[in-house]
Backbone as XML, in Angstrom:
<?xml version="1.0"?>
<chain id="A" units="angstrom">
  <residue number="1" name="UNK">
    <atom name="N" x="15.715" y="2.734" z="6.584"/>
    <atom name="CA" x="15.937" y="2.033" z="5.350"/>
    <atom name="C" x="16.660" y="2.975" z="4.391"/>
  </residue>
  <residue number="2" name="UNK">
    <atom name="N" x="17.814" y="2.604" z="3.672"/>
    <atom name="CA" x="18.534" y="3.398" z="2.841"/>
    <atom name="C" x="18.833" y="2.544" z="1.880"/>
  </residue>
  <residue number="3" name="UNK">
    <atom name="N" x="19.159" y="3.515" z="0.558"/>
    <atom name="CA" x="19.757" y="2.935" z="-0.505"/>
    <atom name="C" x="18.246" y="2.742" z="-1.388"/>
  </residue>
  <residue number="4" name="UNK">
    <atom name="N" x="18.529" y="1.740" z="-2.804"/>
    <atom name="CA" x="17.678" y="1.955" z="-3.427"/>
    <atom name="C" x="16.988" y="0.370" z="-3.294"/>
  </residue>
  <residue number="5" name="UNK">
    <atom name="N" x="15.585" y="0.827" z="-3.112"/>
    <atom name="CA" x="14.593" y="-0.862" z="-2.107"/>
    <atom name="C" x="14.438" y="-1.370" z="-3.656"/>
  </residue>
  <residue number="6" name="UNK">
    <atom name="N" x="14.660" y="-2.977" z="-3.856"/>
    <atom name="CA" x="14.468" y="-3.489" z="-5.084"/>
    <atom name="C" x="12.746" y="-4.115" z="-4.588"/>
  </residue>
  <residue number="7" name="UNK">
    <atom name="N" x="11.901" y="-3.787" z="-5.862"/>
    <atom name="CA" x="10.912" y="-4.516" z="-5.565"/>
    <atom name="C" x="10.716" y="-6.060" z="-5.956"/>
  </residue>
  <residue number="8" name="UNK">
    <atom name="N" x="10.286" y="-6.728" z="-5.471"/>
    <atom name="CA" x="10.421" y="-7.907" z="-5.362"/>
    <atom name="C" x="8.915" y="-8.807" z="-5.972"/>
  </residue>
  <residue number="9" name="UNK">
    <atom name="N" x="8.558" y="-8.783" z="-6.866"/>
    <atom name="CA" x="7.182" y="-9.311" z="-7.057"/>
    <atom name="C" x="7.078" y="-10.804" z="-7.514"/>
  </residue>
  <residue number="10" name="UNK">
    <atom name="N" x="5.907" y="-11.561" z="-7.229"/>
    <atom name="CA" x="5.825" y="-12.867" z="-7.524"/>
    <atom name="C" x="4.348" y="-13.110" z="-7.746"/>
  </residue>
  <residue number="11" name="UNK">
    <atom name="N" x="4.077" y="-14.709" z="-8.122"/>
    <atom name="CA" x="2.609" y="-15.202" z="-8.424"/>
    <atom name="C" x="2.654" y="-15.988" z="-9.677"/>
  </residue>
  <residue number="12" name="UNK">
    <atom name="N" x="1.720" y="-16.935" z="-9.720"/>
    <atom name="CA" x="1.728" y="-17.934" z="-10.868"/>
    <atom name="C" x="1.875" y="-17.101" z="-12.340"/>
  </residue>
  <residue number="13" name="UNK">
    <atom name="N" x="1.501" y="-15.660" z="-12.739"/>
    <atom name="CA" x="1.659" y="-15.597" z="-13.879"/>
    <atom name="C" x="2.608" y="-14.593" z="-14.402"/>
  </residue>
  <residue number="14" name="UNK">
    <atom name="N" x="3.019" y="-14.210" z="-13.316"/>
    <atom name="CA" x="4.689" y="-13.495" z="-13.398"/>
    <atom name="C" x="5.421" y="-13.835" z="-13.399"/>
  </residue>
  <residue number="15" name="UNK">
    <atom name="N" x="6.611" y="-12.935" z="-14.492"/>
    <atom name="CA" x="7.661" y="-13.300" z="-15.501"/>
    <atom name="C" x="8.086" y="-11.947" z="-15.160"/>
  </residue>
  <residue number="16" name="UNK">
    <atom name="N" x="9.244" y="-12.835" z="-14.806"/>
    <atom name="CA" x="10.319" y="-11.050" z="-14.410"/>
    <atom name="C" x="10.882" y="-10.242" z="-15.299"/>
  </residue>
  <residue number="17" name="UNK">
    <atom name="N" x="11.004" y="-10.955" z="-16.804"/>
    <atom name="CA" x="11.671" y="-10.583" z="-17.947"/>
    <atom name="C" x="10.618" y="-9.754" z="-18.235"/>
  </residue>
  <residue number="18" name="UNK">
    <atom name="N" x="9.219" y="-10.145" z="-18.603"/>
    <atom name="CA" x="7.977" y="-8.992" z="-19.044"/>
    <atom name="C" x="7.569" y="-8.214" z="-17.804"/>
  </residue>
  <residue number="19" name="UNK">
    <atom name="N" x="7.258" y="-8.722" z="-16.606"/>
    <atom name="CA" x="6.853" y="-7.814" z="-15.609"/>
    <atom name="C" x="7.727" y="-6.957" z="-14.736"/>
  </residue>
  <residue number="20" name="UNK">
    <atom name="N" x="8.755" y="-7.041" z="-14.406"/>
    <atom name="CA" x="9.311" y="-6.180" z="-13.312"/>
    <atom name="C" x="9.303" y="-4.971" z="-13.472"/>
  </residue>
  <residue number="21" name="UNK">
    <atom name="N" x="10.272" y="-4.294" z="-14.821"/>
    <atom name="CA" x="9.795" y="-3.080" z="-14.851"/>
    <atom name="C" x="8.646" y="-2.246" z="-14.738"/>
  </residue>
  <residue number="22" name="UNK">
    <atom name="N" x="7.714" y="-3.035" z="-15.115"/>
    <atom name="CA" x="6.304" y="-2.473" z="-15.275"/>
    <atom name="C" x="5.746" y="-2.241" z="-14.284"/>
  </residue>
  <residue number="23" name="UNK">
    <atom name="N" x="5.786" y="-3.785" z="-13.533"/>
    <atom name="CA" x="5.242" y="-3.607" z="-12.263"/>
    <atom name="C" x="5.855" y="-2.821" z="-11.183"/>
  </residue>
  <residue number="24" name="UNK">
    <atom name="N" x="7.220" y="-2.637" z="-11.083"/>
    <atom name="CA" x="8.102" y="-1.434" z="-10.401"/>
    <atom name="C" x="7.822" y="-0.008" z="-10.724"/>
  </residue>
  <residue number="25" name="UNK">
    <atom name="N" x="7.434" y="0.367" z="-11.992"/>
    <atom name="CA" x="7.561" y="1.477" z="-12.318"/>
    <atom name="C" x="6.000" y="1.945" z="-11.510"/>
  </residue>
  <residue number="26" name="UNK">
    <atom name="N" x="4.605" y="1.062" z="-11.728"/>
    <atom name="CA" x="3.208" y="0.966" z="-11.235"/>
    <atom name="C" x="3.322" y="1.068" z="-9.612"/>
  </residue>
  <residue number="27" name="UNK">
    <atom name="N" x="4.610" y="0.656" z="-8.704"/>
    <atom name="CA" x="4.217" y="0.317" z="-7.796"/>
    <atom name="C" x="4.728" y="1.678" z="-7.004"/>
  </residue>
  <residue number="28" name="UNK">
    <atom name="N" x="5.830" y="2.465" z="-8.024"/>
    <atom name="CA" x="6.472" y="3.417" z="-7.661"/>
    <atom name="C" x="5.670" y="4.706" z="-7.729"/>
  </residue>
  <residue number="29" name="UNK">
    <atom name="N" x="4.687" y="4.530" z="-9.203"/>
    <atom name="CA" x="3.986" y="5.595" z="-9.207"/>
    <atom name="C" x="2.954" y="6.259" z="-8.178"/>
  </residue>
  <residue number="30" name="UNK">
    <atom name="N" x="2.378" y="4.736" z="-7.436"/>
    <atom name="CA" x="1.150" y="4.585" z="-6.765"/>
    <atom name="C" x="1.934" y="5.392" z="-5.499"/>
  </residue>
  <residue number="31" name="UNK">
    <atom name="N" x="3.248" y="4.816" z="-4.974"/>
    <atom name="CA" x="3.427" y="5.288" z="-3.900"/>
    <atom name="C" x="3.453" y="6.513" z="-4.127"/>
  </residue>
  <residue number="32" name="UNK">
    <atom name="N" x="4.248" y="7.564" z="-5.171"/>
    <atom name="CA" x="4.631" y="8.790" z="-5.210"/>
    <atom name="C" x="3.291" y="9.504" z="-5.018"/>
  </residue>
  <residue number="33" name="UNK">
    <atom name="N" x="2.627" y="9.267" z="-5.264"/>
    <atom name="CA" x="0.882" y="9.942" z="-5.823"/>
    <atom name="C" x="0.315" y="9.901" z="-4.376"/>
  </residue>
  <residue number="34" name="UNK">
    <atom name="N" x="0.665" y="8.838" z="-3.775"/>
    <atom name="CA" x="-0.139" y="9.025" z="-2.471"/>
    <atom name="C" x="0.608" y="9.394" z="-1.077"/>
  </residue>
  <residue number="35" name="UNK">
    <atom name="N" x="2.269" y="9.658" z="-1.638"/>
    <atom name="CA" x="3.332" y="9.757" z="-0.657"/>
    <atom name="C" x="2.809" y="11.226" z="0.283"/>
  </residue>
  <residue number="36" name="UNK">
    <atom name="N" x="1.842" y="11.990" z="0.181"/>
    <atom name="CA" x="1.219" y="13.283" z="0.764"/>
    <atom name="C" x="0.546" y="12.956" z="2.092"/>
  </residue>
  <residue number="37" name="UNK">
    <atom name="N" x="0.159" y="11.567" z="2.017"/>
    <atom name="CA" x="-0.992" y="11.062" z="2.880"/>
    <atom name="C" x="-2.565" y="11.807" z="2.880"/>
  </residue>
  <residue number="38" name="UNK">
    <atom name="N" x="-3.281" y="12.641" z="1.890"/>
    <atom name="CA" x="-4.154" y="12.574" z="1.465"/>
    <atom name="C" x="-5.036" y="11.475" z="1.155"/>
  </residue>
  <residue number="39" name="UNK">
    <atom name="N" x="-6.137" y="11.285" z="1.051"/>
    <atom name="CA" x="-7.250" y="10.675" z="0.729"/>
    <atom name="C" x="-7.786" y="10.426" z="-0.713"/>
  </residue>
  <residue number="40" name="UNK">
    <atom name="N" x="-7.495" y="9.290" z="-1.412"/>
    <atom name="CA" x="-7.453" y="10.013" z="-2.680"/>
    <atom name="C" x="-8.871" y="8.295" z="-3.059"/>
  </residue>
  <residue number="41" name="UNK">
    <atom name="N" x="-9.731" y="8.777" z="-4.226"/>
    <atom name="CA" x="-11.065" y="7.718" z="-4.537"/>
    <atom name="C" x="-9.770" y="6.837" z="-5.743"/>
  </residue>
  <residue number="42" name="UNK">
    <atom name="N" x="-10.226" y="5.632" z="-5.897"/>
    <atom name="CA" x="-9.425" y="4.895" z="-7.349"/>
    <atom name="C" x="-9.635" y="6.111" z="-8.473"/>
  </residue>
  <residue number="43" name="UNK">
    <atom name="N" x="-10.727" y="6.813" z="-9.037"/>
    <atom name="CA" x="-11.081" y="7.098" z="-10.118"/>
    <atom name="C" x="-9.957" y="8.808" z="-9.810"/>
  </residue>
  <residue number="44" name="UNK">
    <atom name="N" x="-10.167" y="8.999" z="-8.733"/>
    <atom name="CA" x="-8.670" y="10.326" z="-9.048"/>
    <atom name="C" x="-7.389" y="10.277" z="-9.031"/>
  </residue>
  <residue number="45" name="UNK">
    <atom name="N" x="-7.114" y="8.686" z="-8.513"/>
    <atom name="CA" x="-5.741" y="8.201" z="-8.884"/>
    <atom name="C" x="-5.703" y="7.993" z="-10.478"/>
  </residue>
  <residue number="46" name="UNK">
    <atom name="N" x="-6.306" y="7.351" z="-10.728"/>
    <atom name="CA" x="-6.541" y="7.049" z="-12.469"/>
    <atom name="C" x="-6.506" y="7.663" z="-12.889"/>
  </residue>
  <residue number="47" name="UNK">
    <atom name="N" x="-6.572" y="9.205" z="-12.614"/>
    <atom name="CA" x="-6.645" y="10.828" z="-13.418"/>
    <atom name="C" x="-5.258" y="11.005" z="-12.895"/>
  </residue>
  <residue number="48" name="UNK">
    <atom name="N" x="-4.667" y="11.190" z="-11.975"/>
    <atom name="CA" x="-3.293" y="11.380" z="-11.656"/>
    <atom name="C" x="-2.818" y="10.096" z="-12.020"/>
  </residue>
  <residue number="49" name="UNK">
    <atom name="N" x="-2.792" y="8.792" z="-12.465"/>
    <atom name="CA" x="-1.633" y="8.097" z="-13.199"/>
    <atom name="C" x="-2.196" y="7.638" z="-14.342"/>
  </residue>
  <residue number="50" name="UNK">
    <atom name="N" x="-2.287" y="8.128" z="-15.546"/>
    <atom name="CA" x="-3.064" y="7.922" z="-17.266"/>
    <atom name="C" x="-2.013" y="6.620" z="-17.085"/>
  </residue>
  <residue number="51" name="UNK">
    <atom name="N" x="-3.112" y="5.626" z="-17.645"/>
    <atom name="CA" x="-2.177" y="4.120" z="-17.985"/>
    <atom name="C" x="-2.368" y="3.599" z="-16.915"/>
  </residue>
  <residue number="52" name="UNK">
    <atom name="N" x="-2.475" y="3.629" z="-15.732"/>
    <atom name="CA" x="-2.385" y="2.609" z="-14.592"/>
    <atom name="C" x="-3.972" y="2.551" z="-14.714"/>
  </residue>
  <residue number="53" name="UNK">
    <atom name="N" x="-4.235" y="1.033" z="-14.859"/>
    <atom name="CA" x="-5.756" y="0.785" z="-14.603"/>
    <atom name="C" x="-6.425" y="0.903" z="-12.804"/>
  </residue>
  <residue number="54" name="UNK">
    <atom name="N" x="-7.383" y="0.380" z="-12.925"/>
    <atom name="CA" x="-7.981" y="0.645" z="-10.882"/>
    <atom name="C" x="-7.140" y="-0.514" z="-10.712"/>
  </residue>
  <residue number="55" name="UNK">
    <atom name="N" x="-7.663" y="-1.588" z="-11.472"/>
    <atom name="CA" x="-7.073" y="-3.190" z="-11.005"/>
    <atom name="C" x="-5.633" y="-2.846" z="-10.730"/>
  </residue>
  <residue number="56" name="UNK">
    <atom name="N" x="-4.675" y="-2.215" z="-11.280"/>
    <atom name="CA" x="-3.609" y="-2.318" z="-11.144"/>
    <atom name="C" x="-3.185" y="-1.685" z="-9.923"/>
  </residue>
  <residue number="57" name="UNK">
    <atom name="N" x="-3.736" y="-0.278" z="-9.978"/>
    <atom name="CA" x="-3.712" y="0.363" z="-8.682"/>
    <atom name="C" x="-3.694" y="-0.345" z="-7.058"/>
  </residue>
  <residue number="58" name="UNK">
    <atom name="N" x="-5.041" y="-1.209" z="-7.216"/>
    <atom name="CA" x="-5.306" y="-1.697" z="-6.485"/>
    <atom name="C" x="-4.432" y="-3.049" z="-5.456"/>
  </residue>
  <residue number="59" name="UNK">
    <atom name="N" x="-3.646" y="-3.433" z="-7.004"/>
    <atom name="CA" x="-2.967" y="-4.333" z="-6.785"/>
    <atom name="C" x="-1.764" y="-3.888" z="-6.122"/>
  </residue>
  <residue number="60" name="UNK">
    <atom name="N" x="-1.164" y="-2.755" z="-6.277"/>
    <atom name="CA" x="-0.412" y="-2.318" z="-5.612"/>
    <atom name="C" x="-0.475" y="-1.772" z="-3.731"/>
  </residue>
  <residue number="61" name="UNK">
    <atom name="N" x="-2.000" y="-1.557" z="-3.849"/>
    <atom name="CA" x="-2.118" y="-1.204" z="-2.384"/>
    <atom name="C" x="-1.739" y="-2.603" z="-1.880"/>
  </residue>
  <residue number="62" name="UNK">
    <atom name="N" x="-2.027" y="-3.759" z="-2.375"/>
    <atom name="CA" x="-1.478" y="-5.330" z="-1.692"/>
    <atom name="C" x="-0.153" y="-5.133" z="-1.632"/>
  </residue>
  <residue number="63" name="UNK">
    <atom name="N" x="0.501" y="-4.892" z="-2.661"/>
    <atom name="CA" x="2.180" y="-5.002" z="-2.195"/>
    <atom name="C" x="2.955" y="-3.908" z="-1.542"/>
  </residue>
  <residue number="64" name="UNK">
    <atom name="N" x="1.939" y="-2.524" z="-1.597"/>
    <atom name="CA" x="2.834" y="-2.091" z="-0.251"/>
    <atom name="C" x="2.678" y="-2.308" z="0.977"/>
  </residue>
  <residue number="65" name="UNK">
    <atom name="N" x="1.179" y="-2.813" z="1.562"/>
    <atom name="CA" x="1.361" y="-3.696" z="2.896"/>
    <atom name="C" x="2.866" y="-4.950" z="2.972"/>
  </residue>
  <residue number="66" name="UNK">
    <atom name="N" x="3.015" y="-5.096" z="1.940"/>
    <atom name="CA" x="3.707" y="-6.530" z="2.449"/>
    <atom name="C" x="4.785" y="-6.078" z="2.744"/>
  </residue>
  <residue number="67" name="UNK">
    <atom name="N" x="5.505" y="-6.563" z="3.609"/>
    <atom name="CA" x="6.552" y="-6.301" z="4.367"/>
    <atom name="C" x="7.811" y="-6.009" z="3.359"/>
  </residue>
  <residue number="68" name="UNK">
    <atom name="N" x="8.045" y="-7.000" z="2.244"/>
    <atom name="CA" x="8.864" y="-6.573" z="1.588"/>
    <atom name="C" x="8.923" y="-5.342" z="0.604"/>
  </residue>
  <residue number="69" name="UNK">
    <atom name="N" x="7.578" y="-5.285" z="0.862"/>
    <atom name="CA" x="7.475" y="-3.261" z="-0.177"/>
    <atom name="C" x="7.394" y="-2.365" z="1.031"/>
  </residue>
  <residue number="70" name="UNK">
    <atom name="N" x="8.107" y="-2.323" z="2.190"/>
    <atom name="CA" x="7.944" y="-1.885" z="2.824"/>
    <atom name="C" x="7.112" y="-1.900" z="4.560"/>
  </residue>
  <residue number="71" name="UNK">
    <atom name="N" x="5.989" y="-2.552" z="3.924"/>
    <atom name="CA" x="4.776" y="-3.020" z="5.178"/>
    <atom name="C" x="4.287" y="-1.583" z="5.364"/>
  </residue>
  <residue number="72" name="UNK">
    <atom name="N" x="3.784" y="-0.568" z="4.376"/>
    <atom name="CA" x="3.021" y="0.417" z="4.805"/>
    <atom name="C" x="1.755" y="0.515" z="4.753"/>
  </residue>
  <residue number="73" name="UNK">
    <atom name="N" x="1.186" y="1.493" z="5.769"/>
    <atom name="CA" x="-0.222" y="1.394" z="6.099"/>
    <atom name="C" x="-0.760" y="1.742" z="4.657"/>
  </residue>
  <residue number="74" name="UNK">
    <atom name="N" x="-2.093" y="1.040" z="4.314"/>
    <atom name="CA" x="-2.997" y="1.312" z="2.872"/>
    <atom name="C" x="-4.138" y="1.266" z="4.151"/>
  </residue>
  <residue number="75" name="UNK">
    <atom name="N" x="-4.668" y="2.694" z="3.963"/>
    <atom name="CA" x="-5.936" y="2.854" z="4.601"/>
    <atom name="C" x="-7.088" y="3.218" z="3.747"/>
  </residue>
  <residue number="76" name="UNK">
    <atom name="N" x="-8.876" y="2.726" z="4.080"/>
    <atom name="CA" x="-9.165" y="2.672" z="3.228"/>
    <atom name="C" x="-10.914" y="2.975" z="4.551"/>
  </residue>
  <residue number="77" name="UNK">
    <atom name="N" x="-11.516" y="4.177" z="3.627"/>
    <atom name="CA" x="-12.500" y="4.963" z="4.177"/>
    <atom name="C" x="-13.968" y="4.827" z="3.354"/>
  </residue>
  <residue number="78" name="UNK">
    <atom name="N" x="-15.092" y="4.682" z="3.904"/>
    <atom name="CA" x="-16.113" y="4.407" z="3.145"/>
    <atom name="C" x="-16.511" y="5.927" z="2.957"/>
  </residue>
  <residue number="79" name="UNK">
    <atom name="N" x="-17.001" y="6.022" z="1.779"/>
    <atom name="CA" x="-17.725" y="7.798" z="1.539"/>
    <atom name="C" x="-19.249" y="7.445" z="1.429"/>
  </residue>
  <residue number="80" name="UNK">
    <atom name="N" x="-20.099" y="6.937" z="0.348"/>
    <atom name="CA" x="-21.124" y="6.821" z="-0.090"/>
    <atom name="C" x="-21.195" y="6.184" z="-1.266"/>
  </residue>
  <residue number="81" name="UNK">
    <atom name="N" x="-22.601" y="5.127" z="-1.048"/>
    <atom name="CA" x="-22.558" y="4.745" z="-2.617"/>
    <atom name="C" x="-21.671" y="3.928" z="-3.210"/>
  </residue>
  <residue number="82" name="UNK">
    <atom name="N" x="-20.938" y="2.596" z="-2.215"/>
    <atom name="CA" x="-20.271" y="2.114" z="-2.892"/>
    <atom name="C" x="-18.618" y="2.375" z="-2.839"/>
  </residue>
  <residue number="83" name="UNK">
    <atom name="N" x="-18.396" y="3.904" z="-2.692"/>
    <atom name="CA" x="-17.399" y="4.348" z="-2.949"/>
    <atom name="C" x="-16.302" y="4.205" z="-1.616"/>
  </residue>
  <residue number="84" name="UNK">
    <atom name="N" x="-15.096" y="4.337" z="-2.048"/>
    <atom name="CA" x="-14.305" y="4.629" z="-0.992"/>
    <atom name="C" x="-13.162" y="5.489" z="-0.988"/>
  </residue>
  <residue number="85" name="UNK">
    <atom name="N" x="-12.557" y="5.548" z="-0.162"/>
    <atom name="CA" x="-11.178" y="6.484" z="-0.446"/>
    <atom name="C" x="-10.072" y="6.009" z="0.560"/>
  </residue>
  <residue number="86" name="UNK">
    <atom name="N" x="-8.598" y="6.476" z="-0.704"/>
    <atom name="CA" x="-7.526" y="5.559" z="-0.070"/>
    <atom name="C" x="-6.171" y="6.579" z="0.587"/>
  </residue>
  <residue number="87" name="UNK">
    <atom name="N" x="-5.801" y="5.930" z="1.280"/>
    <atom name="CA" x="-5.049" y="6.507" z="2.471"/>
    <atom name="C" x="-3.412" y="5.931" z="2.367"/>
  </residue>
  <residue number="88" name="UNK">
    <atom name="N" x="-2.273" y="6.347" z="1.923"/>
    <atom name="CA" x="-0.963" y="5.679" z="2.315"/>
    <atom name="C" x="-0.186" y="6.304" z="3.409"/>
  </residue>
  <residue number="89" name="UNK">
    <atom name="N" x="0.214" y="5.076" z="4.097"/>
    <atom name="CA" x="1.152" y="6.041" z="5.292"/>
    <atom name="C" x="2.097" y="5.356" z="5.519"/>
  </residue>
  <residue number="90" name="UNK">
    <atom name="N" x="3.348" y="6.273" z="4.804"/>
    <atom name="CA" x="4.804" y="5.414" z="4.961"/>
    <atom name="C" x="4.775" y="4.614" z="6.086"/>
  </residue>
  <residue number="91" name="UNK">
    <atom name="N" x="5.698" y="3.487" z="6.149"/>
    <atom name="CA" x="6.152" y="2.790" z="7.468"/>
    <atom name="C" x="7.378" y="4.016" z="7.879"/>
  </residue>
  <residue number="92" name="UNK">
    <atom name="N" x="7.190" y="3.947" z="9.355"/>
    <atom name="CA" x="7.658" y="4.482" z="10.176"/>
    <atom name="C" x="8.946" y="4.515" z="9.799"/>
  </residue>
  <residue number="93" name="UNK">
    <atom name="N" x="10.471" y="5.454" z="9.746"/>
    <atom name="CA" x="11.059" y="4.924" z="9.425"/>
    <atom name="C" x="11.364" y="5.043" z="8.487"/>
  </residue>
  <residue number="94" name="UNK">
    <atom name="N" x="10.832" y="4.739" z="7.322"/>
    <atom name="CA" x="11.335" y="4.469" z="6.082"/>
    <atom name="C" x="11.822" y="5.639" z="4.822"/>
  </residue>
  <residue number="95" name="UNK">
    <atom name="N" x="12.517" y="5.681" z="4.204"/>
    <atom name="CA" x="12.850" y="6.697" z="3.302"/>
    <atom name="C" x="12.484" y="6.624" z="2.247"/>
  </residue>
  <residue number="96" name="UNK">
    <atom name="N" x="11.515" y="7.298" z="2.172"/>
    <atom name="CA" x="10.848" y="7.444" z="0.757"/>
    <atom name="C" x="11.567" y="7.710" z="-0.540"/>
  </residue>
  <residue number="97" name="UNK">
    <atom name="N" x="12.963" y="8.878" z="-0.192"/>
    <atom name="CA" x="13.997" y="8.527" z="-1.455"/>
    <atom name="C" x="14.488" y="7.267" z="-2.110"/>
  </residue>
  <residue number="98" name="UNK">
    <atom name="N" x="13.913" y="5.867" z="-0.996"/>
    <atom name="CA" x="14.657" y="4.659" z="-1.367"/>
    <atom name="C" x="13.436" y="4.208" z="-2.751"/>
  </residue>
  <residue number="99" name="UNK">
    <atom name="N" x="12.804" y="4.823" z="-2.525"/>
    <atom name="CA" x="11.515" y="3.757" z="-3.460"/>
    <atom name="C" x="11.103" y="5.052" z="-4.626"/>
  </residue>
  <residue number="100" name="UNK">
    <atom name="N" x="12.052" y="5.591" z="-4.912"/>
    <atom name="CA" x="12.521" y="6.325" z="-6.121"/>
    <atom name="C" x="11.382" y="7.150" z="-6.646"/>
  </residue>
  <residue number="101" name="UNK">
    <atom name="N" x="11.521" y="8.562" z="-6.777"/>
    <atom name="CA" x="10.649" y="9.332" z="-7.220"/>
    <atom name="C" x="9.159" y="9.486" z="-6.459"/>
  </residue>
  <residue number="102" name="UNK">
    <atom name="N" x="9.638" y="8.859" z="-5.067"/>
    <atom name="CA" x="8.279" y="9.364" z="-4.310"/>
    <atom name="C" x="8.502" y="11.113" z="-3.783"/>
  </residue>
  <residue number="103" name="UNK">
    <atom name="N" x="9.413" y="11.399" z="-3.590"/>
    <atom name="CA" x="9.791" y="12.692" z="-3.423"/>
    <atom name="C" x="9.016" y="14.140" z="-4.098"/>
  </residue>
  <residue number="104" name="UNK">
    <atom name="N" x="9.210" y="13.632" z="-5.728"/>
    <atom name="CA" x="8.476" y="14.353" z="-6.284"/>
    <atom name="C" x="6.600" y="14.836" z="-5.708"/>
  </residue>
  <residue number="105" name="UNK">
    <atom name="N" x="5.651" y="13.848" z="-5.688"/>
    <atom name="CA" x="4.374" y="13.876" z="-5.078"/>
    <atom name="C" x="4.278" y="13.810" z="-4.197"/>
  </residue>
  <residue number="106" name="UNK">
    <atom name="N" x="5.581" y="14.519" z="-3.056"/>
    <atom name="CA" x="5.100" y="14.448" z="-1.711"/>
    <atom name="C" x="4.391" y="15.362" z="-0.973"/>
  </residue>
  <residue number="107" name="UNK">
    <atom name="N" x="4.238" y="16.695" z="-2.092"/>
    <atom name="CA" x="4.054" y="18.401" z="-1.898"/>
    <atom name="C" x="2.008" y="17.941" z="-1.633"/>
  </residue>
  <residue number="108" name="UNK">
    <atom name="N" x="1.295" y="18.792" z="-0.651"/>
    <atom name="CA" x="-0.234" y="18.184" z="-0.851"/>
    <atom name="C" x="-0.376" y="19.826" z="-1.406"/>
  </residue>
  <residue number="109" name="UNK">
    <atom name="N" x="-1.366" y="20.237" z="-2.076"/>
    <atom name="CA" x="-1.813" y="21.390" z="-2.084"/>
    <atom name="C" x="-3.226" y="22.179" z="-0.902"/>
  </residue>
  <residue number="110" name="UNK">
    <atom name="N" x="-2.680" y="21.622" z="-0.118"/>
    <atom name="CA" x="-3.896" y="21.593" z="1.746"/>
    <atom name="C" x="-4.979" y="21.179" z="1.350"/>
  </residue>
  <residue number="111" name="UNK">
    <atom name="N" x="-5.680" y="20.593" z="0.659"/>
    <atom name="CA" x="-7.236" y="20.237" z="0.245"/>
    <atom name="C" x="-6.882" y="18.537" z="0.841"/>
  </residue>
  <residue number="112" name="UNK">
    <atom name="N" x="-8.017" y="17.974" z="0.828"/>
    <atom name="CA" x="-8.101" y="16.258" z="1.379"/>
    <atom name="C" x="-9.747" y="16.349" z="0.406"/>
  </residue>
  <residue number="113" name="UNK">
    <atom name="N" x="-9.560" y="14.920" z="0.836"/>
    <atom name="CA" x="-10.962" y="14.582" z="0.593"/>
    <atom name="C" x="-11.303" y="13.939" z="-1.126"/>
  </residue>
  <residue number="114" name="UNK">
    <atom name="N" x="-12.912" y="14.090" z="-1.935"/>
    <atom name="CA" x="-13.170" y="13.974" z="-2.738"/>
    <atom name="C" x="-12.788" y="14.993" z="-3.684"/>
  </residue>
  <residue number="115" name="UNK">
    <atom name="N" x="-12.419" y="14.811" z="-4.982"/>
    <atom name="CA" x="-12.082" y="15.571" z="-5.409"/>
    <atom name="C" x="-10.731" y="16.564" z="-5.616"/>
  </residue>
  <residue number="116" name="UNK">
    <atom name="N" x="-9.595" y="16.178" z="-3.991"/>
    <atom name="CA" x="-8.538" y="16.822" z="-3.917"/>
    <atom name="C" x="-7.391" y="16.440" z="-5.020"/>
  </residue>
  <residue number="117" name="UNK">
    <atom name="N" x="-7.918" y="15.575" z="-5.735"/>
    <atom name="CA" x="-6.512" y="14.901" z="-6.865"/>
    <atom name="C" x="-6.514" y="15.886" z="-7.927"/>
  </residue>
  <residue number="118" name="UNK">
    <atom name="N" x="-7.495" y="16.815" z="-8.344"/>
    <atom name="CA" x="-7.037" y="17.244" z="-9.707"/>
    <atom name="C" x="-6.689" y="18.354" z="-9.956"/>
  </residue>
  <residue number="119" name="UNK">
    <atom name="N" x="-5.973" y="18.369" z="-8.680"/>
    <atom name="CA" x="-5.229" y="19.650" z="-8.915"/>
    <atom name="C" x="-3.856" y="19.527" z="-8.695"/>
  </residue>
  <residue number="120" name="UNK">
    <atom name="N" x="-3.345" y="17.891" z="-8.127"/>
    <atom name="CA" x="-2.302" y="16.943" z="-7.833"/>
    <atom name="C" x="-1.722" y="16.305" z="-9.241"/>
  </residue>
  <residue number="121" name="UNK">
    <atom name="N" x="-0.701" y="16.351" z="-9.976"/>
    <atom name="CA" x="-0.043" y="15.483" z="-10.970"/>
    <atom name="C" x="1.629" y="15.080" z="-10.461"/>
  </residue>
  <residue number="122" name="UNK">
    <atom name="N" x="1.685" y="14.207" z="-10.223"/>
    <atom name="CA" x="3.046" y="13.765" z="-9.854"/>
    <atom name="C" x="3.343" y="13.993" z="-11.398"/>
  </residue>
  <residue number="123" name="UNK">
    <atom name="N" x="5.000" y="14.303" z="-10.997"/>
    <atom name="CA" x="5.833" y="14.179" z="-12.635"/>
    <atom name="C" x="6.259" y="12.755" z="-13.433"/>
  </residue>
  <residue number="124" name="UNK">
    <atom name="N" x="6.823" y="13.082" z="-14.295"/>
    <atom name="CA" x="7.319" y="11.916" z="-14.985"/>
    <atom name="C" x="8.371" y="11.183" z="-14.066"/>
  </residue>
  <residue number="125" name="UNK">
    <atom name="N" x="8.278" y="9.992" z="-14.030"/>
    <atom name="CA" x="9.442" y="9.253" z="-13.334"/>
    <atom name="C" x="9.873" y="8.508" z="-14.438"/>
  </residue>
</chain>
């Protein structure tokens, strides 16, 4: 896949004039943050993206399964207590330069697990 992937979003209460950017910029962040393939809980993504709520987060693990954001793996691990932890793994294939500024958060600092995000800040996109 080359060039730059337009995201494509839809649903009864989306409006492309108020949502696209937003939701592009949310869907871009999520990937960059998890483009390492680390293990990361909602609540240390939320510390690595200030402003993106869980809900939103979450909502994004739906649209990068879908084929048109790509179809990449969102894996998802039980810890304890409720909790879980989340997993992205490019589709095979695919160029992460296309889906803009995943490049930046692709560096892991060797840690996994609970806790490995806060020492992780993707940059400004």
């Amino acid at each position: 896949m080359t060039g730059q992937m337009e995201l494509l979003f839809d649903g009864p209460a989306y409006d492309a004039d108020r949502d696209q950017a937003r939701l592009t910029g949310q869907c871009r962040r999520v990937f960059a943050a998890m483009a390492d393939q680390q293990w990361y809980t909602i609540s240390e993504l939320e510390r690595m993206l200030p402003g993106d709520s869980s809900n939103s987060i979450t909502a994004q693990f739906r649209h990068l399964r879908k084929d048109r954001f790509g179809a990449h793996t969102v894996n998802r691990r039980y810890i304890s207590n409720g909790l879980f932890e989340y997993q992205l793994i490019p589709a095979e294939g695919f160029d992460i330069a296309s889906f803009g500024g995943a490049e930046s958060a692709s560096a892991s600092n060797g840690s996994s697990g609970v806790g490995s995000a806060a020492t992780r800040t993707p940059k400004e996109w």
